[in-house]
KOLKOL-936880 format. One line per 10 residues: number of its first residue (from 1); their letters; for each residue x, z, y of N, C-alpha, C, O, CB. Coordinates in steps of 0.2 Angstrom, whole numbers, plus 5000, padded with zeros to 4 digits. Glycine has a CB too. Layout:
! KOLKOL-936880
NUM	a	X,Z,Y,X,Z,Y,X,Z,Y,X,Z,Y,X,Z,Y; ...
END
This chain:
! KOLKOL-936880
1	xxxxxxxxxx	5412,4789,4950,5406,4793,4947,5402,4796,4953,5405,4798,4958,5408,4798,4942; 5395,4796,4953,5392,4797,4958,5393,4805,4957,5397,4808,4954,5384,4792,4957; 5388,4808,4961,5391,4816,4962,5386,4818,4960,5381,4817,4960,5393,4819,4968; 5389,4825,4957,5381,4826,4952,5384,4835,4953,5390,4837,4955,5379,4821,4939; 5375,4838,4950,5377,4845,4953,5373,4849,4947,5368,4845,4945,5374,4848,4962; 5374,4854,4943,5373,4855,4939,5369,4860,4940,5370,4864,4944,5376,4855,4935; 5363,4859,4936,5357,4865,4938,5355,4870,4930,5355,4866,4925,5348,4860,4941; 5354,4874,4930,5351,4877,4923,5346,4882,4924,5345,4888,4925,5356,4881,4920; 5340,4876,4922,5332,4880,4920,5332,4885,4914,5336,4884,4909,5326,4875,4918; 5327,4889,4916,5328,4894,4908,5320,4895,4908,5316,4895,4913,5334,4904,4909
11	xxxxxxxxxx	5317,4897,4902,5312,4898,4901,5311,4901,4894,5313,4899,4888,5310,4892,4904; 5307,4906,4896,5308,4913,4889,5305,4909,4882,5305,4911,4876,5302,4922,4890; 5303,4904,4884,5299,4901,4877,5305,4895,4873,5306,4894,4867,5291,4895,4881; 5307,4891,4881,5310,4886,4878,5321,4886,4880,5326,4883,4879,5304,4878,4882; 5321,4891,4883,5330,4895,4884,5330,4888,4890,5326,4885,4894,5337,4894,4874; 5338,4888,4889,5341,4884,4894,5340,4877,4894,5340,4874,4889,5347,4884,4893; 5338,4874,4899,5338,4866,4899,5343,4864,4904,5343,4868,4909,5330,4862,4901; 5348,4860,4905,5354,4860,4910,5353,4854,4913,5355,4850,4909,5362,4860,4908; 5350,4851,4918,5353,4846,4923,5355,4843,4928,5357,4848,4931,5353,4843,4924; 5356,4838,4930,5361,4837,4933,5359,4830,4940,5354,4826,4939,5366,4836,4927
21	xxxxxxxxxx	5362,4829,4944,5358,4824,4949,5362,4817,4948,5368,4816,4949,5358,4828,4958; 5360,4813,4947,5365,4805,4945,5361,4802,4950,5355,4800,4950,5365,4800,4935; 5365,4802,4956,5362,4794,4962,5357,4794,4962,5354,4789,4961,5363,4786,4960; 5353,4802,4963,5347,4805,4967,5342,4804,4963,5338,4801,4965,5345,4802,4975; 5342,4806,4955,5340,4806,4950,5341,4810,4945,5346,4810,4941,5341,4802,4949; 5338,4813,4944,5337,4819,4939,5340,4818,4932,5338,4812,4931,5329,4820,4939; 5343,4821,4928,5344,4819,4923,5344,4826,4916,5347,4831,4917,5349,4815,4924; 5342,4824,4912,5344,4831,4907,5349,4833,4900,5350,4828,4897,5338,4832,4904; 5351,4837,4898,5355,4837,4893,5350,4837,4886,5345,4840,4885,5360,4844,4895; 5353,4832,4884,5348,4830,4875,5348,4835,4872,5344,4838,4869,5351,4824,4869
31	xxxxxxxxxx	5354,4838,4873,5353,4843,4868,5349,4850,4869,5346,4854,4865,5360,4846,4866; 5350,4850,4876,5344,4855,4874,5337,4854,4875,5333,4859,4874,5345,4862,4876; 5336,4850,4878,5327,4845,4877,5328,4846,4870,5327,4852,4868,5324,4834,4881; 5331,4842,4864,5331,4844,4857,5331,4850,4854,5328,4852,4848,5336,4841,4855; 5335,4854,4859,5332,4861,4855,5325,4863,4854,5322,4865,4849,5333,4867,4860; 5324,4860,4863,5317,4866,4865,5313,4862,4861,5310,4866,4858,5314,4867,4875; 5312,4857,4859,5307,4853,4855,5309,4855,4846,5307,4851,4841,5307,4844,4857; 5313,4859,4846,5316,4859,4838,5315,4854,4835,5312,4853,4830,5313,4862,4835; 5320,4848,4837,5320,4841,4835,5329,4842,4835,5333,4843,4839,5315,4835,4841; 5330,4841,4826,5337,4844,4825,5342,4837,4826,5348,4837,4827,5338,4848,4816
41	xxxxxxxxxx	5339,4832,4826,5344,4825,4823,5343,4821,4830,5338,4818,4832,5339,4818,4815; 5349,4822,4835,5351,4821,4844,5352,4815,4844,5348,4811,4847,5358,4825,4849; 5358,4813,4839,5357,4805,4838,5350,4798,4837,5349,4793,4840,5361,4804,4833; 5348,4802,4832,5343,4798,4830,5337,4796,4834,5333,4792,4832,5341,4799,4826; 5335,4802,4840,5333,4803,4847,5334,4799,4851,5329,4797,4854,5335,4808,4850; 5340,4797,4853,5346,4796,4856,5344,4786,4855,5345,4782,4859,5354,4801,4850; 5343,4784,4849,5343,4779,4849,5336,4776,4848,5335,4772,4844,5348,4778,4846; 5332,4778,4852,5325,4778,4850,5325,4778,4859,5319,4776,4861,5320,4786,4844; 5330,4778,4864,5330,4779,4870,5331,4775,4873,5336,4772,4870,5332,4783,4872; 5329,4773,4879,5333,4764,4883,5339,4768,4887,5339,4773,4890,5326,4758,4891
51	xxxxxxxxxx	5346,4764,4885,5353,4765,4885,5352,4763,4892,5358,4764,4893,5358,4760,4880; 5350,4762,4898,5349,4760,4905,5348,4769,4908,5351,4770,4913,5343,4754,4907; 5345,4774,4905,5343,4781,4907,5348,4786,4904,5347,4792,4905,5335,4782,4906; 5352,4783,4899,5358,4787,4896,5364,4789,4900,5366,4784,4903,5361,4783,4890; 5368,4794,4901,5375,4796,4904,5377,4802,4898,5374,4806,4895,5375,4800,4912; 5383,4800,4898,5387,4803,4896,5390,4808,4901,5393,4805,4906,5390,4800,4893; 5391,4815,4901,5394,4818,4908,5398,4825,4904,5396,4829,4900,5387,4820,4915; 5405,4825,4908,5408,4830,4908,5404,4838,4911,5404,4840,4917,5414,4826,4911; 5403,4842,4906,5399,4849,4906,5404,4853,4905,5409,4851,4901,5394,4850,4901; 5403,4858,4908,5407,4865,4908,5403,4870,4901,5398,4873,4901,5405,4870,4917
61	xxxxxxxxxx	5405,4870,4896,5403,4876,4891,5406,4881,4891,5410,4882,4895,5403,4875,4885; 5404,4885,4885,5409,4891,4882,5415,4888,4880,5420,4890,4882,5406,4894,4876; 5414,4883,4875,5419,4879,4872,5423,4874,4876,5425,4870,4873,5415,4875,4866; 5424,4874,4883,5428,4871,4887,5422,4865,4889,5416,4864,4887,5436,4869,4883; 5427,4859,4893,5423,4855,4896,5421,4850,4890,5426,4848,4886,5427,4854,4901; 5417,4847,4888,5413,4843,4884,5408,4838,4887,5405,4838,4892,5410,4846,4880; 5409,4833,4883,5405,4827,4885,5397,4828,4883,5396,4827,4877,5407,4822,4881; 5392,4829,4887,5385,4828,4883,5383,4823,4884,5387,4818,4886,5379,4833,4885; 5376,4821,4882,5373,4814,4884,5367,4819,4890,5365,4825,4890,5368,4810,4876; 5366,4813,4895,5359,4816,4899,5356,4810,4898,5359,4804,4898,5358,4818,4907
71	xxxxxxxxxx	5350,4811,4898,5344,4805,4899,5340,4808,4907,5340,4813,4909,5337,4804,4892; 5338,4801,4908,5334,4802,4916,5325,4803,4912,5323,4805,4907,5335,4793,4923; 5323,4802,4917,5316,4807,4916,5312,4801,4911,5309,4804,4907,5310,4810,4925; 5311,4796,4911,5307,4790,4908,5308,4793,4902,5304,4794,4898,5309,4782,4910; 5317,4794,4899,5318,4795,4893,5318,4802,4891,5319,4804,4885,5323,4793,4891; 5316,4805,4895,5315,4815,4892,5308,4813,4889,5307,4814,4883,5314,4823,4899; 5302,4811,4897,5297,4809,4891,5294,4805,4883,5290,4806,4878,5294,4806,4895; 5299,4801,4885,5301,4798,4876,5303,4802,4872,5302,4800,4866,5306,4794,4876; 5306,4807,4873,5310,4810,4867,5306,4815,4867,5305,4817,4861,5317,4811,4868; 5302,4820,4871,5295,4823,4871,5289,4820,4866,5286,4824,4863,5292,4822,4877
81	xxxxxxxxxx	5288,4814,4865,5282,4810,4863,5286,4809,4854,5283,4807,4849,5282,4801,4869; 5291,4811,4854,5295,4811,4847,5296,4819,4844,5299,4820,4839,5304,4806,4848; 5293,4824,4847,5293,4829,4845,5285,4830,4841,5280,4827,4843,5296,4834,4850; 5286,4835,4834,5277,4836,4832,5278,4842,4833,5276,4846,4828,5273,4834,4823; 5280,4846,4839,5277,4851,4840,5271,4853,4845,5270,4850,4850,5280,4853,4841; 5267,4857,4843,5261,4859,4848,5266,4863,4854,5264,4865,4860,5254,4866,4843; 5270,4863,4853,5272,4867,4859,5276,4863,4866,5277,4864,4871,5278,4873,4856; 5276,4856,4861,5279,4849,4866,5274,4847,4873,5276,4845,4878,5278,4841,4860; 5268,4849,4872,5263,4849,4877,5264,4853,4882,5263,4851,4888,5259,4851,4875; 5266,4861,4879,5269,4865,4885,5276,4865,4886,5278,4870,4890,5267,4872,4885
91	xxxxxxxxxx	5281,4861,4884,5287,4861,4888,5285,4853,4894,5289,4851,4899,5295,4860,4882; 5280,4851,4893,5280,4844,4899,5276,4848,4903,5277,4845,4908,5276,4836,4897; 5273,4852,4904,5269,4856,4907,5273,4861,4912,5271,4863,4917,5265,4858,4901; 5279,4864,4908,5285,4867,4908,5290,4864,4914,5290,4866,4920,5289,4868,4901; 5293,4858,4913,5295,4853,4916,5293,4851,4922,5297,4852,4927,5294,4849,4913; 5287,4848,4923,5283,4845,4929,5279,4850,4932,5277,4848,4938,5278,4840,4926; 5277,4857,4931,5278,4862,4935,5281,4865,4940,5280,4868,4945,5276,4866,4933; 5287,4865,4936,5295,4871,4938,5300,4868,4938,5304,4870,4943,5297,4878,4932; 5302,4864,4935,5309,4861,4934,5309,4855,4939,5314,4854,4942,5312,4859,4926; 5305,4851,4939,5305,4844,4942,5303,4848,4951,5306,4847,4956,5297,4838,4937
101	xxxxxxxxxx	5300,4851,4951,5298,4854,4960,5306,4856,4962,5309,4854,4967,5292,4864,4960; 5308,4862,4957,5311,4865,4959,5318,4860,4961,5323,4861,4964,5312,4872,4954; 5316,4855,4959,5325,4849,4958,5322,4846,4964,5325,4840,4964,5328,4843,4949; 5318,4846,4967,5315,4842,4973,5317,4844,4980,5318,4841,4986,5307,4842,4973; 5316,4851,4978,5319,4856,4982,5325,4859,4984,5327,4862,4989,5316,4859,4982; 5329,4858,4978,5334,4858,4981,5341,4856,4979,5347,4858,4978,5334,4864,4981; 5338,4848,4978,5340,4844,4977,5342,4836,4980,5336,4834,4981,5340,4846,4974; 5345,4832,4981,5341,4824,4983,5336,4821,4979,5336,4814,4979,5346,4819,4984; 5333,4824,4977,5330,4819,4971,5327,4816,4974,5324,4820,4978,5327,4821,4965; 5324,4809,4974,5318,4806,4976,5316,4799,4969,5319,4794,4966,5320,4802,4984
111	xxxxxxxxxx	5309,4803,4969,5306,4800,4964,5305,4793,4962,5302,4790,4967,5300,4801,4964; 5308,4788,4956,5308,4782,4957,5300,4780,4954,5298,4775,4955,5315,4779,4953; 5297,4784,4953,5288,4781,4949,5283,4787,4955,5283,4791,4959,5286,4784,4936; 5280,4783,4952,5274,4786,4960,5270,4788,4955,5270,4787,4949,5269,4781,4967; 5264,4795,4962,5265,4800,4957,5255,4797,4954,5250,4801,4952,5267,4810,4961; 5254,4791,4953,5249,4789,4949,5253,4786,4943,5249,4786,4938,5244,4784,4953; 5260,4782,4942,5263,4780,4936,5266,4787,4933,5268,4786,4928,5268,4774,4939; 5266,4792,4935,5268,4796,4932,5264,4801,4928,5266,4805,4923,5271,4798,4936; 5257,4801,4932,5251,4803,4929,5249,4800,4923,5246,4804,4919,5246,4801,4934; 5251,4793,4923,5248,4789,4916,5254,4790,4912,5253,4790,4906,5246,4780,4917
121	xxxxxxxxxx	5260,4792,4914,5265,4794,4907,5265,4799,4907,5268,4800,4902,5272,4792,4907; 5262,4806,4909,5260,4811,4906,5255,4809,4901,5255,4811,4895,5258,4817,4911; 5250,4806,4904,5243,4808,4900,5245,4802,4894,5243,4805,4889,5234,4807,4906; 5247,4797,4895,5249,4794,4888,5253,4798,4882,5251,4798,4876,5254,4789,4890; 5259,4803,4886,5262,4808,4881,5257,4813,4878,5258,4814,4872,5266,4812,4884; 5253,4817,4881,5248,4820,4879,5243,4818,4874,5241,4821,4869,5245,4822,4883; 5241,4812,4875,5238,4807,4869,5242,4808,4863,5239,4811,4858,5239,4798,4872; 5247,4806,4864,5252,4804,4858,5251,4812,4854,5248,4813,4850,5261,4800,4860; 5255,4815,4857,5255,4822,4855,5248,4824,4851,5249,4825,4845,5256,4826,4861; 5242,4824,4855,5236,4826,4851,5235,4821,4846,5232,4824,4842,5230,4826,4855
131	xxxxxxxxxx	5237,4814,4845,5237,4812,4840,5240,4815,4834,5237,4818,4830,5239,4807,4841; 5246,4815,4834,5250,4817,4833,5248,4825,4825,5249,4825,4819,5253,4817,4841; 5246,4830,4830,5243,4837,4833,5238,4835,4826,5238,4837,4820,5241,4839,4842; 5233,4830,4829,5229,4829,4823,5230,4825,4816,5225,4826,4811,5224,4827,4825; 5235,4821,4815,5237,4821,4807,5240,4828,4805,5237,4831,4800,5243,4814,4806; 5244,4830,4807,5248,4835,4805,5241,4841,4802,5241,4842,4796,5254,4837,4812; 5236,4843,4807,5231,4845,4804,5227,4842,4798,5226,4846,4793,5228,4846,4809; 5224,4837,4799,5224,4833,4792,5228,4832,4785,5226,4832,4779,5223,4827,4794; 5233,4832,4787,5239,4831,4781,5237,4838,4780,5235,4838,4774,5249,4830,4783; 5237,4844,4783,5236,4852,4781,5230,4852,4777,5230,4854,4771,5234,4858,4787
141	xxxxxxxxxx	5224,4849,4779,5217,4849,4777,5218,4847,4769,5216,4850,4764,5214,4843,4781; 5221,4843,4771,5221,4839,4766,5224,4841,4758,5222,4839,4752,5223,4834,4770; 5231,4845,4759,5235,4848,4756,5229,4852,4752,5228,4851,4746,5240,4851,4760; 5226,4857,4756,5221,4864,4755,5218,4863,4751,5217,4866,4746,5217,4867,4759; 5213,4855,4754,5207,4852,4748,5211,4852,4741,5210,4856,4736,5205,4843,4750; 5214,4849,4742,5218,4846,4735,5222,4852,4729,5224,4850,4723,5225,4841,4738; 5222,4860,4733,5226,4863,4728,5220,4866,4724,5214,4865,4725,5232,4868,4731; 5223,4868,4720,5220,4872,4713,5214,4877,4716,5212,4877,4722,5226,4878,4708; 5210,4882,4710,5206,4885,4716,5209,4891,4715,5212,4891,4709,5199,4886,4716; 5209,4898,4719,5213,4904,4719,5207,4907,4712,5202,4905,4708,5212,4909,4729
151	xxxxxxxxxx	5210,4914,4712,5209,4917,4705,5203,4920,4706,5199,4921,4701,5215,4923,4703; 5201,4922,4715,5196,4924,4713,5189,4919,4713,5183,4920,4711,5195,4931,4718; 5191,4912,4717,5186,4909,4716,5186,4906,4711,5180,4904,4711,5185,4906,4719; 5190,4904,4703,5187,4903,4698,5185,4910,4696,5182,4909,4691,5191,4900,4695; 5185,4917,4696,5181,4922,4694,5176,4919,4696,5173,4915,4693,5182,4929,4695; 5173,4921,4702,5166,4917,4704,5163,4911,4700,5157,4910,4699,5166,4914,4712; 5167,4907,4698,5166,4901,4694,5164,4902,4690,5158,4901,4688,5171,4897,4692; 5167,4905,4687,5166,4909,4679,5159,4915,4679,5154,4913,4675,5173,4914,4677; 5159,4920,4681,5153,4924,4681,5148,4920,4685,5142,4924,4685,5154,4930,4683; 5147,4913,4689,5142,4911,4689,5139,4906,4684,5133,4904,4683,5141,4909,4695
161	xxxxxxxxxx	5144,4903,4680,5143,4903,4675,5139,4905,4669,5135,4902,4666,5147,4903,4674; 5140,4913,4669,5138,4916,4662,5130,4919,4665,5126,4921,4660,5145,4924,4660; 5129,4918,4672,5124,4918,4674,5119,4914,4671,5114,4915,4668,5124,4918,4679; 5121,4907,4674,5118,4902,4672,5116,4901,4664,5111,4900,4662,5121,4896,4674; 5121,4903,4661,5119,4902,4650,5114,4908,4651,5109,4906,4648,5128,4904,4642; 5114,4912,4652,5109,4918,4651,5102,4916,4654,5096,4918,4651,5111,4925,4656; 5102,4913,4659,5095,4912,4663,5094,4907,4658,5089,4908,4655,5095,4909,4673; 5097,4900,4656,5094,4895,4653,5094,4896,4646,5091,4892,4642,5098,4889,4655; 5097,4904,4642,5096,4903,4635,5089,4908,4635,5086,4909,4630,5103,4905,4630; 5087,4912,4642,5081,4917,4642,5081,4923,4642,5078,4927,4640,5078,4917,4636
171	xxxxxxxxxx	5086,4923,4646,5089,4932,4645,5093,4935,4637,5091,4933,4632,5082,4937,4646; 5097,4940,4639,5100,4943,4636,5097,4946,4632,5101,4950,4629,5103,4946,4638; 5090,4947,4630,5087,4949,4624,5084,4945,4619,5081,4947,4614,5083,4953,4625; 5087,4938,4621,5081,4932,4616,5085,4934,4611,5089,4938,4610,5081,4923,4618; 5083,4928,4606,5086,4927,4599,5093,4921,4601,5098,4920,4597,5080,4923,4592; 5092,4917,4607,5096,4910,4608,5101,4914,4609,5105,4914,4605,5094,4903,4614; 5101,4920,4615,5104,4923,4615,5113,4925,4613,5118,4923,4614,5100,4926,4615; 5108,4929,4607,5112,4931,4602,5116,4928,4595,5120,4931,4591,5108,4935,4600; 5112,4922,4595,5114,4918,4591,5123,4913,4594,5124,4908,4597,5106,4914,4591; 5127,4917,4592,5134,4915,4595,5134,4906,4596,5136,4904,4601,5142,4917,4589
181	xxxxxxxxxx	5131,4903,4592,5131,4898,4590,5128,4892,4595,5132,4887,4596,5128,4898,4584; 5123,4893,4598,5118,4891,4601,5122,4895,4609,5120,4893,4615,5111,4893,4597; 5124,4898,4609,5126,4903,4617,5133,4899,4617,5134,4897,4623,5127,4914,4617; 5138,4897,4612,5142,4893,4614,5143,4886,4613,5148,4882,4615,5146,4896,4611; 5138,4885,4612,5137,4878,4612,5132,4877,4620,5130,4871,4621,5133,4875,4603; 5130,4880,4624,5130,4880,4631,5135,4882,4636,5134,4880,4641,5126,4883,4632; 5141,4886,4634,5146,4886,4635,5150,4879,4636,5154,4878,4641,5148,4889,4632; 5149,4877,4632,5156,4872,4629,5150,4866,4633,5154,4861,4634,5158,4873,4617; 5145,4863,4635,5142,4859,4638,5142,4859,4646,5143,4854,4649,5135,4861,4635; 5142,4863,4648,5143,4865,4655,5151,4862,4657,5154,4857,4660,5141,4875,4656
191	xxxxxxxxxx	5156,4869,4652,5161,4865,4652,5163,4857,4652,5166,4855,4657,5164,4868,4648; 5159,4853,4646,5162,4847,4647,5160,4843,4655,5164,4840,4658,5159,4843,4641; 5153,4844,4657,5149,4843,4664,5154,4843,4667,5157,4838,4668,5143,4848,4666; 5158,4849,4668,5163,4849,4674,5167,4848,4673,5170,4847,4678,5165,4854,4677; 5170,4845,4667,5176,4843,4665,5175,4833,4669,5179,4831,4673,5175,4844,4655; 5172,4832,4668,5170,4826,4669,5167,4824,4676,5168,4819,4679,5166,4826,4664; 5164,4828,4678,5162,4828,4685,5168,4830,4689,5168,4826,4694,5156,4833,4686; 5170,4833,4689,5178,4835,4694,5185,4837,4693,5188,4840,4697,5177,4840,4697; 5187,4835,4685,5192,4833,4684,5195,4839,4683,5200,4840,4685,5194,4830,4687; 5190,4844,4678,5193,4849,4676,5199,4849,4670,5196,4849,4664,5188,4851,4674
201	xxxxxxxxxx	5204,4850,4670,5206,4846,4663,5207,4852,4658,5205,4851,4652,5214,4840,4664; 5210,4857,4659,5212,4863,4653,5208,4868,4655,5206,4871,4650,5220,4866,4652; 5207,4871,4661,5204,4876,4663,5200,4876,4672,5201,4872,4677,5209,4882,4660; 5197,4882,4673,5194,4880,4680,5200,4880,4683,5200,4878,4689,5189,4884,4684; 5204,4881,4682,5208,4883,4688,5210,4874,4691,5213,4873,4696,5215,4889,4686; 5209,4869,4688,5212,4864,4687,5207,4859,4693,5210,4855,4697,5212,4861,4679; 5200,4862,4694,5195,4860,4699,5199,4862,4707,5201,4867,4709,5187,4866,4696; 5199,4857,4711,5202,4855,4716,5195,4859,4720,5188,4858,4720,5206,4847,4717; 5202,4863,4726,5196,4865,4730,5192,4863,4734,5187,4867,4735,5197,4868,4734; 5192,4855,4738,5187,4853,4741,5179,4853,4738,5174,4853,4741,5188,4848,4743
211	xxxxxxxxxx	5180,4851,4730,5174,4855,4723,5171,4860,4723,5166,4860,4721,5176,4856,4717; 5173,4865,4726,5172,4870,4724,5165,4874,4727,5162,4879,4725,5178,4874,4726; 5162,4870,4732,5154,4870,4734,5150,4866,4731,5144,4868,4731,5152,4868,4740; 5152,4859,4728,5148,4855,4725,5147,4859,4716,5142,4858,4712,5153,4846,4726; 5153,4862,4715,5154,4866,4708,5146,4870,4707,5141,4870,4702,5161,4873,4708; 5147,4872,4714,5143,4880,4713,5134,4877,4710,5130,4879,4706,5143,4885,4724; 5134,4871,4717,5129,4867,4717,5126,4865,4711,5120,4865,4711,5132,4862,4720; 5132,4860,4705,5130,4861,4701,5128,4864,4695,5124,4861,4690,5131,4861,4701; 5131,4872,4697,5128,4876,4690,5122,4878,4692,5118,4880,4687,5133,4883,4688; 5120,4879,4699,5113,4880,4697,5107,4877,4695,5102,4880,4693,5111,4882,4701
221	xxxxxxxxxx	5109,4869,4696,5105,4863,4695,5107,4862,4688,5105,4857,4685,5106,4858,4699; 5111,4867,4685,5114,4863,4676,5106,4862,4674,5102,4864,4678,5119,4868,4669; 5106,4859,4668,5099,4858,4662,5103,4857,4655,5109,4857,4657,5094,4851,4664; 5103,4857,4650,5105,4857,4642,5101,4852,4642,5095,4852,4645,5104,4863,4636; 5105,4846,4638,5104,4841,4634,5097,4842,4629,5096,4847,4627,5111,4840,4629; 5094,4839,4629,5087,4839,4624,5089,4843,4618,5086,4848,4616,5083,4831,4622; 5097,4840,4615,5096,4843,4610,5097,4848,4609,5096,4851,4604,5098,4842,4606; 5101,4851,4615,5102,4859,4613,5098,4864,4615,5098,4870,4613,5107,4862,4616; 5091,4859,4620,5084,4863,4624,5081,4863,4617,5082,4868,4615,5079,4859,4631; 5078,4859,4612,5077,4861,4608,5080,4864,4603,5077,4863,4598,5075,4859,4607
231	xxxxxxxxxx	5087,4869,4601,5090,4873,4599,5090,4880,4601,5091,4885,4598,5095,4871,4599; 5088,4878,4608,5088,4887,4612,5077,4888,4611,5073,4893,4611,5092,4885,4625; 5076,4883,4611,5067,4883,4610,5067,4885,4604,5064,4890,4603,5062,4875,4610; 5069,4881,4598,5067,4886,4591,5072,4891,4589,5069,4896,4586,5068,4881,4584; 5077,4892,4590,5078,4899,4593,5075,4905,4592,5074,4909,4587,5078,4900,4599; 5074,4903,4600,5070,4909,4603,5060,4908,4599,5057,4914,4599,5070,4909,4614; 5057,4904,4596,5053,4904,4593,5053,4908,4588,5049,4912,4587,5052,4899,4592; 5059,4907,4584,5058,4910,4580,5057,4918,4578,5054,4921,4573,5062,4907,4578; 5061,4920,4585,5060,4928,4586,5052,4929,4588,5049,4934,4587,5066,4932,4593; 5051,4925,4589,5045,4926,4592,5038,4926,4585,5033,4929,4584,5044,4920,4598
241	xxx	5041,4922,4581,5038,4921,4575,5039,4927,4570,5035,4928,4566,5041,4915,4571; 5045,4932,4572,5046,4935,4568,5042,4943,4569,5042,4946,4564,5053,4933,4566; 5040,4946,4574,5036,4949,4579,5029,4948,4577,5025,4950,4580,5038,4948,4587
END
């Protein structure tokens, strides 16, 4: 076995990372790259990794001496590129500032990728990650659109509602008004509109939030069916007939 020397980085964000030097080559303990990326399943990591940059190496713990796995640096970046944390960005960042200098210096290590191939497997990782970074935002987006609307934006739903039947029956002193009949039967019209238009099905609350501008949108542009514009017309005629 080649001779290896065990180093331990610490870092207040991401704790211990332990490695170790294999035949003037850097290597890391999976488990805790898996920590620091809160990536719980080491095996399944583990085998997503090329078995040529894998060791198995007798470690000193709490718990006596044990076997970890290390991987060399090609596969730390792999297993980086398999975390969806935003914080995965700054442990490579972490890594290749502080841990990788500091094992240069005071260690044999000499770099098997030059530092323009190494450039393109950072900036490839960073890709992936902002990919990555942006579905996970979209999946959110997306979630938010899709839920119900909160209580107070169907209140708003609703008292712009009762706005609109008042403006379109003539105000609160007509006869269309006051006539229950004719005021709920513009109720009950508007309702079906949105029922239909956005998949209202028992009550607003059922109106999915990305609607919730196009809603507003609507009630100010509602209009009543001819037949009920003429219902709210003779209506209110008729108070007027009767004056």
């Amino acid at each position: 076995m080649a001779e290896t020397n065990l180093q331990v980085f610490n870092s207040e964000e991401f704790g211990n990372v332990r490695t170790v030097i294999v035949n003037d080559e850097p290597m890391f303990c999976l488990t805790d790259v898996c920590r620091a990326l809160e990536i719980s399943n080491v095996g399944n990591v583990k085998s997503r990794l090329s078995s040529k940059g894998i060791r198995n190496m007798d470690t000193l713990t709490a718990g006596g001496n044990q076997k970890l796995i290390y991987v060399n640096e090609a596969n730390l970046y792999k297993t980086i590129f398999q975390s969806r944390k935003a914080s995965a960005e700054r442990f490579t960042d972490w890594v290749t500032s502080e841990v990788l200098p500091s094992i240069r210096k005071t260690g044999n290590y000499n770099m098997n990728m030059t530092d323009e191939e190494k450039i393109r497997l950072i900036a490839k990782g960073n890709v992936k990650l902002n990919e990555r970074i942006d579905k996970v935002e979209d999946k959110i987006s997306s979630l938010e659109n899709d839920m119900p609307l909160y209580g107070c934006e169907i209140d708003e739903v609703q008292k712009h509602i009762k706005r609109k039947v008042v403006d379109v029956l003539g105000g609160k002193n007509t006869s269309a008004y006051k006539d229950s009949s004719v005021r709920s039967s513009v109720f009950a019209d508007i309702y079906r509109q949105l029922k239909r238009e956005y998949g209202c099905v028992s009550t607003y609350k059922s109106i999915k939030r990305k609607y919730i501008a196009d809603v507003h949108e609507f009630i100010d542009c509602y209009l009543p069916p001819t037949v009920l514009s003429e219902q709210i017309e003779n209506s209110n005629a008729q108070m007027c007939m009767s004056f």
